[in-house]
C-alpha positions in Angstrom: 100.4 133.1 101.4 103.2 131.0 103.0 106.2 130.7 101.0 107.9 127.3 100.1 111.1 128.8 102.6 108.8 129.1 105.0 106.8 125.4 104.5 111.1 124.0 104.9 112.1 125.9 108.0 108.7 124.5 109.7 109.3 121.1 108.1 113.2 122.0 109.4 112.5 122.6 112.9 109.7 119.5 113.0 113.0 117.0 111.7 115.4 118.7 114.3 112.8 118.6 117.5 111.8 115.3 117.5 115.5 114.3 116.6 116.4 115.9 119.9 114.0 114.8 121.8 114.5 111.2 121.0 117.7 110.2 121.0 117.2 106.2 119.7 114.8 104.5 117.9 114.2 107.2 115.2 113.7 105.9 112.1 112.3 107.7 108.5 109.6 105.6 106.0 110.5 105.7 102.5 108.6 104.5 99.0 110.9 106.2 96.9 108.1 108.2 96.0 108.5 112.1 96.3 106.8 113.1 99.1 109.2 110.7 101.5 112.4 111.3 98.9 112.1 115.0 99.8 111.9 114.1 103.3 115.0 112.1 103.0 116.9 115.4 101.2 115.5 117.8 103.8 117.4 115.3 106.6 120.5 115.3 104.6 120.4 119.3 104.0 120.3 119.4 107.8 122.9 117.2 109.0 125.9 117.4 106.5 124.7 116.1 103.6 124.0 112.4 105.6 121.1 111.0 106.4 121.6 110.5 110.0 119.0 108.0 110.4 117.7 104.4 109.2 115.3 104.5 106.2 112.7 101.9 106.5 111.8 100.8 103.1 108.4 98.4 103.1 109.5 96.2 100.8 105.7 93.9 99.5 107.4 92.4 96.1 105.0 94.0 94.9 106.9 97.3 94.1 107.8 98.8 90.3 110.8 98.1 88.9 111.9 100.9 88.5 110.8 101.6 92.0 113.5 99.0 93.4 116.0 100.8 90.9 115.4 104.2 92.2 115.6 102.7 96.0 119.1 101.1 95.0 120.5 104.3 93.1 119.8 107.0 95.4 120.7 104.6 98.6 124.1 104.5 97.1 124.4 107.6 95.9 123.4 109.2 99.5 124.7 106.7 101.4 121.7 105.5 102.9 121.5 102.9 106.5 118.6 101.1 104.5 116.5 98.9 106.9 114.5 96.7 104.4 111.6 95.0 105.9 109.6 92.4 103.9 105.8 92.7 104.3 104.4 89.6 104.4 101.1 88.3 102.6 100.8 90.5 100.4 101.8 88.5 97.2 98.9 86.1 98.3 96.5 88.7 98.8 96.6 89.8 95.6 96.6 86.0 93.7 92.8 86.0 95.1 90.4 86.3 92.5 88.9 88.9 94.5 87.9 92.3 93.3 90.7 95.5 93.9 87.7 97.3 95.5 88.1 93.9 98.0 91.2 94.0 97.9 92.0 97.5 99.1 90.8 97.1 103.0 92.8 93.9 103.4 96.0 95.3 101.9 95.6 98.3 104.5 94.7 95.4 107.7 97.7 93.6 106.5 100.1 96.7 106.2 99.3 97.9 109.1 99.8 94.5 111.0 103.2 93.8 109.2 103.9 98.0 110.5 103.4 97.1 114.1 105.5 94.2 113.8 108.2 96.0 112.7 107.4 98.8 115.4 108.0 96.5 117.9 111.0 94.3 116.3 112.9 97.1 115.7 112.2 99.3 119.0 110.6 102.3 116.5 109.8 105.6 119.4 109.2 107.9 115.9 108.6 107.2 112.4 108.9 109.7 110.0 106.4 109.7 107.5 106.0 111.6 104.5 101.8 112.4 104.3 101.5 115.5 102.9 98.2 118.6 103.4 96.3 116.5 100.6 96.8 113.5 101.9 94.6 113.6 104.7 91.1 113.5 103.1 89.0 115.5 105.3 91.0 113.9 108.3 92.2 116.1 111.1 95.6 117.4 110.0 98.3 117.0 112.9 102.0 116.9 112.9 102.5 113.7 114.5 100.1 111.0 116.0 100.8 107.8 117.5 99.7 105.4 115.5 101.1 101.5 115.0 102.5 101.4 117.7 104.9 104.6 117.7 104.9 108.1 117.1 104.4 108.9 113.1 105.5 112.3 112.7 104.4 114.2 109.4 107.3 117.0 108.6 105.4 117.4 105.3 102.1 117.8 106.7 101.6 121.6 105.2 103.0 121.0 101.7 100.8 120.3 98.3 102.1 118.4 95.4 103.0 121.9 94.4 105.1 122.6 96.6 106.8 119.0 96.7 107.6 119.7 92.4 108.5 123.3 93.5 111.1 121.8 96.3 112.0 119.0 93.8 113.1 121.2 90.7 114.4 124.0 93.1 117.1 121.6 94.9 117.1 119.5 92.0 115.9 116.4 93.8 116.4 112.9 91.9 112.4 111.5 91.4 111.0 107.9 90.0 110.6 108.9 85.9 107.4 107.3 86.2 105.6 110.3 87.4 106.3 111.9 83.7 104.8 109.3 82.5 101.7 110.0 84.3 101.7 108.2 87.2 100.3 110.1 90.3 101.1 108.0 93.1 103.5 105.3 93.6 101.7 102.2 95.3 102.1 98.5 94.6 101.7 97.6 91.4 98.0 96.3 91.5 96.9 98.9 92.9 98.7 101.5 90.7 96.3 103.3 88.0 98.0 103.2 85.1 98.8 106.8 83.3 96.7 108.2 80.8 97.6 110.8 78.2 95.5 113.8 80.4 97.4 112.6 83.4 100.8 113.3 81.3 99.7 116.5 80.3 98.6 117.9 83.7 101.8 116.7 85.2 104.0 118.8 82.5 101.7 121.4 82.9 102.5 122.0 86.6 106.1 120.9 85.9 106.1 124.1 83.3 104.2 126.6 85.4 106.5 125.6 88.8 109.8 126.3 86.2 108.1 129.6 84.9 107.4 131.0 88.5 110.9 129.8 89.2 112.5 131.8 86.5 110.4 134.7 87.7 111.6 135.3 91.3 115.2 135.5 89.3 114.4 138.4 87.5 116.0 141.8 89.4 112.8 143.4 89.7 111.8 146.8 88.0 112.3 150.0 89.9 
């Protein structure tokens, strides 16, 4: 079984070599959602506790509250270079009276339109992007691709959602309070399923079991 130390040295060494090997025009995607926050906190572990890129945040108007909240606070508080980039046509997208089922393939054509775009405008060679194992969907599972016009490279590519709460409550990473409400993913707000009480439950239920396996490797063990 691979340990989470091991899952952050790999994740480590992916940050660190594509860092070296391009020196310009490295940039790192963030939601604000934990997957790409961890990424963020794994960059700023490495380099003196600063961010040594620009954070692209895809900013659609169509975001949470408390997801432009959480983007504001922790930019501050880490000093982020924030590069927001408005994503056009989304707000109109979504006034349709189309269905979501519609909706969905003509939110991904226009994202990823609005992603090349700012590929090009901003002279992106590697994006940094926070897909995690589960994320994929049968997909094969690489460490970096080009796609959109640049290199996306995936430092999180062999952690769970596990393993991103393990990281989280280990380092004591700040995350968007709307996962205890039982959100599981952070997307736009029409397309974000709203929380039900079993979704609560099974998200302090991991939160409890990662704090209980966390309080066991502290305990000197028996001879």
């Amino acid at each position: 079984m691979v340990s989470l130390k091991q899952k952050i040295d790999f994740a480590n060494h992916i940050l660190k070599k594509n860092l070296k090997e391009s020196k310009k025009g490295v940039y790192v995607a963030w939601s604000g959602g934990k997957e790409s926050t961890v990424m963020l906190h794994l960059l700023k572990i490495l380099y003196q506790n600063k961010v040594p890129i620009p954070v692209l945040f895809g900013d659609s108007s169509l975001e949470h509250e408390e997801v432009y909240k959480f983007i504001k606070s922790i930019s501050e508080r880490w000093q982020l270079t924030i590069v927001r980039q408005e994503i056009p046509g989304l707000q109109s997208l979504m006034e349709t009276k189309k269905t979501i089922k519609d909706i969905i393939p003509r939110v991904k054509k226009t994202f990823k339109r609005s992603l090349e775009n700012i590929v090009i405008e901003k002279g992106i060679n590697v994006l940094f992007w926070g897909s995690r194992w589960q994320d994929h969907n049968g997909e094969t599972r690489v460490v970096s691709e080009k796609k959109f016009g640049t290199k996306l490279v995936y430092p999180l590519i062999h952690f769970n959602e596990y393993d991103i709460w393990n990281y989280i409550l280990h380092f004591n990473v700040p995350y968007l309070k709307l996962y205890e409400k039982g959100y599981r993913n952070i997307n736009i707000l029409p397309l974000m399923k709203s929380p039900t009480e079993s979704s609560q439950h099974i998200f302090q239920k991991m939160i409890d079991h990662i704090r209980s396996d966390q309080l066991k490797q502290l305990q000197p063990s028996r001879v």
